[in-house]
C-alpha positions in Angstrom: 0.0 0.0 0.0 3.0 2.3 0.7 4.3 1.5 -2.3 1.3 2.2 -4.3 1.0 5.4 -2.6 4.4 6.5 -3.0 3.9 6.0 -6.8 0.7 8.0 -7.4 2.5 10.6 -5.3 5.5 10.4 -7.8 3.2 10.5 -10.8 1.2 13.7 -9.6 4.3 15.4 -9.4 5.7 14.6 -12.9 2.5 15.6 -14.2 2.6 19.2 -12.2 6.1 19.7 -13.6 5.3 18.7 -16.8 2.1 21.2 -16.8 4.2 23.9 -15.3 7.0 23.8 -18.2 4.4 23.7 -20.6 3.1 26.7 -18.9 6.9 28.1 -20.0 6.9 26.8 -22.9 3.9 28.4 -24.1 5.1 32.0 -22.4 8.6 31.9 -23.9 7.0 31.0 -27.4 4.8 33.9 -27.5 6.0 36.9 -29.5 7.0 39.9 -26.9 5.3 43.4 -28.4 7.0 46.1 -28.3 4.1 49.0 -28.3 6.3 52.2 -28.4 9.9 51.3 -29.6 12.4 53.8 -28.4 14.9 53.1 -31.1 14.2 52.6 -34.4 16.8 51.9 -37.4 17.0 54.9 -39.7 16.4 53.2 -43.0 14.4 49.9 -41.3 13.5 47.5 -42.5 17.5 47.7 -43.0 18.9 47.2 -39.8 22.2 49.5 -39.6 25.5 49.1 -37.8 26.3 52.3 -35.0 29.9 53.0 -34.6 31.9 55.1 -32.5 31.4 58.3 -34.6 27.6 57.4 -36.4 24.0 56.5 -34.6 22.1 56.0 -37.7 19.4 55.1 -35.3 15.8 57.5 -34.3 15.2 57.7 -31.2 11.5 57.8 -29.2 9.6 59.3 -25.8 6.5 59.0 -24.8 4.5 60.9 -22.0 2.6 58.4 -18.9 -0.4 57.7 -21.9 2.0 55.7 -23.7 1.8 59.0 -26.6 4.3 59.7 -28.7 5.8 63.2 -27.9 9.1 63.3 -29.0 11.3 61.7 -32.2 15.2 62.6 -32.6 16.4 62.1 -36.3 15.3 62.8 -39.3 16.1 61.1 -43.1 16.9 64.4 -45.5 15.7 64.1 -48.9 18.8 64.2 -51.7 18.6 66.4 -54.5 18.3 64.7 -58.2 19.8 67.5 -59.8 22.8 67.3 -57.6 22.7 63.4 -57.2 23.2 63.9 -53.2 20.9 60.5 -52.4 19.2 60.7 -48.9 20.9 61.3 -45.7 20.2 60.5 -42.5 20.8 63.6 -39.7 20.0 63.5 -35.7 20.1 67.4 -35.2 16.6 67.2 -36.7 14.1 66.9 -34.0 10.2 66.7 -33.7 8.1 67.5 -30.9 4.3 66.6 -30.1 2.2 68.3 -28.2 -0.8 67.2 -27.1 -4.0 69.2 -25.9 -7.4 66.9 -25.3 -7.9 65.5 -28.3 -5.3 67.6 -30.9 -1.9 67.7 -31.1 0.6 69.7 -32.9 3.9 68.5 -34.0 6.9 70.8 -34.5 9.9 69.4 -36.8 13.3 71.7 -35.4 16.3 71.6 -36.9 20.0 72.2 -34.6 21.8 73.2 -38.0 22.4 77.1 -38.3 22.2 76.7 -42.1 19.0 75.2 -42.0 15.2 77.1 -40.6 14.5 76.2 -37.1 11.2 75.3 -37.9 11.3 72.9 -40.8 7.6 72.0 -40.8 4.6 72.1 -38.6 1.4 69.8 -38.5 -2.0 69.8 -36.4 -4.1 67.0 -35.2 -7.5 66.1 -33.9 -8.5 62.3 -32.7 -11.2 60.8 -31.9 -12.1 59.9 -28.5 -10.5 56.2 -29.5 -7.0 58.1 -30.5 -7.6 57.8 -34.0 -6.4 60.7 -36.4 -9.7 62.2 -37.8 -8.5 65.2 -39.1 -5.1 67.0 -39.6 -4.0 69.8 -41.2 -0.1 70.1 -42.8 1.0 73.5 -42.9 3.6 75.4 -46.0 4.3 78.9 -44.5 6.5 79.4 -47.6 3.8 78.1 -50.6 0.4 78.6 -48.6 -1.7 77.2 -51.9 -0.1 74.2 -51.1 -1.4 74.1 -47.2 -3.5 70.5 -46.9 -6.3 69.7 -44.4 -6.6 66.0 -44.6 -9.6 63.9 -43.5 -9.6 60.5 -42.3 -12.4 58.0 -42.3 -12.8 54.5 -40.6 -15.2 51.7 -40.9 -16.7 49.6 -37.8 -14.0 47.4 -37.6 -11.4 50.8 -36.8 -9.5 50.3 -39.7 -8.4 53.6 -42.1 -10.2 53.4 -45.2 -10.1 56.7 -46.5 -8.6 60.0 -46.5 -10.0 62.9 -48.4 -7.2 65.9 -48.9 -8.1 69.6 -49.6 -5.9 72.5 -50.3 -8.6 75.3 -49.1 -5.6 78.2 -49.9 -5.3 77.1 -53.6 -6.6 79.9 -55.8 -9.9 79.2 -58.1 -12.0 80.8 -60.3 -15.7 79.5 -60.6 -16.1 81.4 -63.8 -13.2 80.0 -65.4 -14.6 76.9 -67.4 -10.9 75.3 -67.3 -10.1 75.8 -63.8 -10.9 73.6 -60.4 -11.1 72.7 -57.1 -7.8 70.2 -56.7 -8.4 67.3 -54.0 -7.3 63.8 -53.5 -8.4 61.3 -51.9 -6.6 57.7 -50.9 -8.4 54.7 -50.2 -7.1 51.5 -48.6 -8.1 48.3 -48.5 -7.1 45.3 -46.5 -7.1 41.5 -46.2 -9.1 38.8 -43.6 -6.4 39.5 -41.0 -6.4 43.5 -40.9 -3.1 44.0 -43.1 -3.1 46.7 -45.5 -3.2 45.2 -48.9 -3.5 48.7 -50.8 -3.2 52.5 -51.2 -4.7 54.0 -54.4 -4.5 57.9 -54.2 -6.7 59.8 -57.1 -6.9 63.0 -58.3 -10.0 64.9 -58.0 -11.0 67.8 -59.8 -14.9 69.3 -58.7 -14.9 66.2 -56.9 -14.5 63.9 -60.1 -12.3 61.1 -60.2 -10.0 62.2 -62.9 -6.9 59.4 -62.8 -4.9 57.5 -60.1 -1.6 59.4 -59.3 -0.8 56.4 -57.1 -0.5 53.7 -56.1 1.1 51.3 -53.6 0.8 47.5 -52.3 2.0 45.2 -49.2 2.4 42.1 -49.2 4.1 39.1 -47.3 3.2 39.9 -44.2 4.6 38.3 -40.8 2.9 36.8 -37.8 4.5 39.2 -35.8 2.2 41.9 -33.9 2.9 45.7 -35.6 5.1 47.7 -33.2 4.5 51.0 -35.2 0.7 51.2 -34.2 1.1 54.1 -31.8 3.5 56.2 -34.7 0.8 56.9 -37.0 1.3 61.0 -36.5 4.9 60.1 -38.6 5.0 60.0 -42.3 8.1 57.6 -42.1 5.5 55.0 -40.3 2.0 55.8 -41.5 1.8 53.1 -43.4 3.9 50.6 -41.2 1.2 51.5 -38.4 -2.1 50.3 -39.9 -1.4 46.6 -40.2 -1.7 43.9 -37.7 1.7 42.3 -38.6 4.6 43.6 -40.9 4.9 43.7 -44.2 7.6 42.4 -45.8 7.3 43.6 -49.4 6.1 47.0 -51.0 5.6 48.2 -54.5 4.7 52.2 -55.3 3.6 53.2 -58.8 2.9 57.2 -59.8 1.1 57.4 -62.5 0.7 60.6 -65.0 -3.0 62.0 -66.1 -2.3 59.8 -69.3 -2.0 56.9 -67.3 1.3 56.2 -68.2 3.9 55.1 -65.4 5.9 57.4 -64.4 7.8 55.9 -61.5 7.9 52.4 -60.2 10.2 50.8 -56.6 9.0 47.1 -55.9 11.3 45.9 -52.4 11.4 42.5 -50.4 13.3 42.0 -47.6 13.0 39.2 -44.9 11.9 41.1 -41.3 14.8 39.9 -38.5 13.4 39.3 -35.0 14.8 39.1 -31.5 14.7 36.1 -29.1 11.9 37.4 -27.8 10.0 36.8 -31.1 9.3 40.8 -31.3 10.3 42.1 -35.2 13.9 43.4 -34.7 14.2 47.5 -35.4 17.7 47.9 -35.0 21.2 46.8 -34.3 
């Protein structure tokens, strides 16, 4: 009887421990989530080394609501007719205030040579945090001043957003002029990753042609950590997918339909041992 007991005592605990490291198991498996990265790679989805003298790395704070308010580094734009490519810079800073339910971000620059205000941008959310409106200001061209409009459908996903330029001179007696707006629409697949981005020209509110277009593809597993960096160009359209992307294709398009430009690029996403998609070295 001892005996007997002594082995169903034996076999309860094998069964515990073998429960409990399943338990492990199961939680090391699980891809971590990194909600707001602090560091993010430059050029990601390439990864790239720092040295002793270069951080090619952006840097992130957030305030106790988990909001972005702060991004350190900013990728410069090269000049075709000079064949200067883009450039990577951290004197470049942007800075997001938040008010209720706007917000208005400040990009300043640390370079003498350059305006200490590069741009500035306004936003209003929803009571959910979503963008509904924002407006994207040009001090220098004020025609070209855009107040954007975002719509979502019941699932919370982005499916629209209409842009106006209110500053952009018209004559309604003029039978060749118009009012100029865009508008992008997105659509996405069964598991909430953004499949497209078709932006069209408007002119009186007609359709007139697509200007552009854009599509992802190969997505991951992995859980998006961009979703709170929607406010940034450089993630907008990393943010609106459950998982990552892992191939993108952009095509501009002239009135004549004709292709004017075209960049198709797959990568394979790195991760940590964690499982969480890896943003930088």
């Amino acid at each position: 009887m001892k005996l007997k007991l002594f082995l169903l005592i034996t076999l309860l605990i094998v069964i515990s421990c073998t429960n409990s490291d399943n338990e492990l198991l199961n939680e090391t498996i699980e891809p971590a989530v990194v909600k707001n990265p602090t560091k993010i790679s430059s050029q990601f989805p390439i990864l790239l080394q720092s040295s002793a003298t270069s951080d090619p790395n952006c840097y992130f704070e957030y305030n106790s609501q988990g909001k972005v308010t702060k991004k350190i580094g900013k990728i410069i734009q090269g000049s075709s007719s000079s064949g200067l490519p883009p450039y990577f810079v951290n004197w470049i800073y942007t800075i997001v205030s938040y008010n209720g339910n706007s917000a208005v971000m400040k990009t300043h620059s640390l370079n003498p040579t350059f305006n200490p205000l590069i741009d500035e941008k306004l936003f209003e959310f929803d009571n959910q945090g979503k963008i509904i409106k924002s407006i994207i200001y040009a001090p220098q061209y004020i025609e070209w001043e855009k107040h954007l409009t975002y719509k979502y459908n019941t699932s919370g996903k982005l499916v629209e957003i209409l842009t106006e330029l209110p500053n952009m001179p018209y004559i309604p007696t003029d039978p060749n002029d118009y009012i100029l707006t865009y508008i992008e629409k997105f659509t996405y697949d069964g598991a909430g990753n953004l499949q497209k981005a078709i932006t069209t020209e408007r002119h009186n509110n007609t359709d007139i042609y697509i200007t552009k277009s854009v599509e992802f593809s190969n997505f991951d597993t992995v859980q998006n950590p961009f979703s709170n960096l929607t406010v940034f160009e450089d993630y907008f359209y990393l943010s609106l997918s459950k998982n990552n992307f892992q191939k993108r294709k952009i095509q501009e398009f002239n009135m004549d339909g004709q292709e004017v430009f075209f960049n198709e690029l797959t990568w394979a996403n790195q991760y940590n041992l964690d499982g969480s998609l890896k943003l930088y070295y």
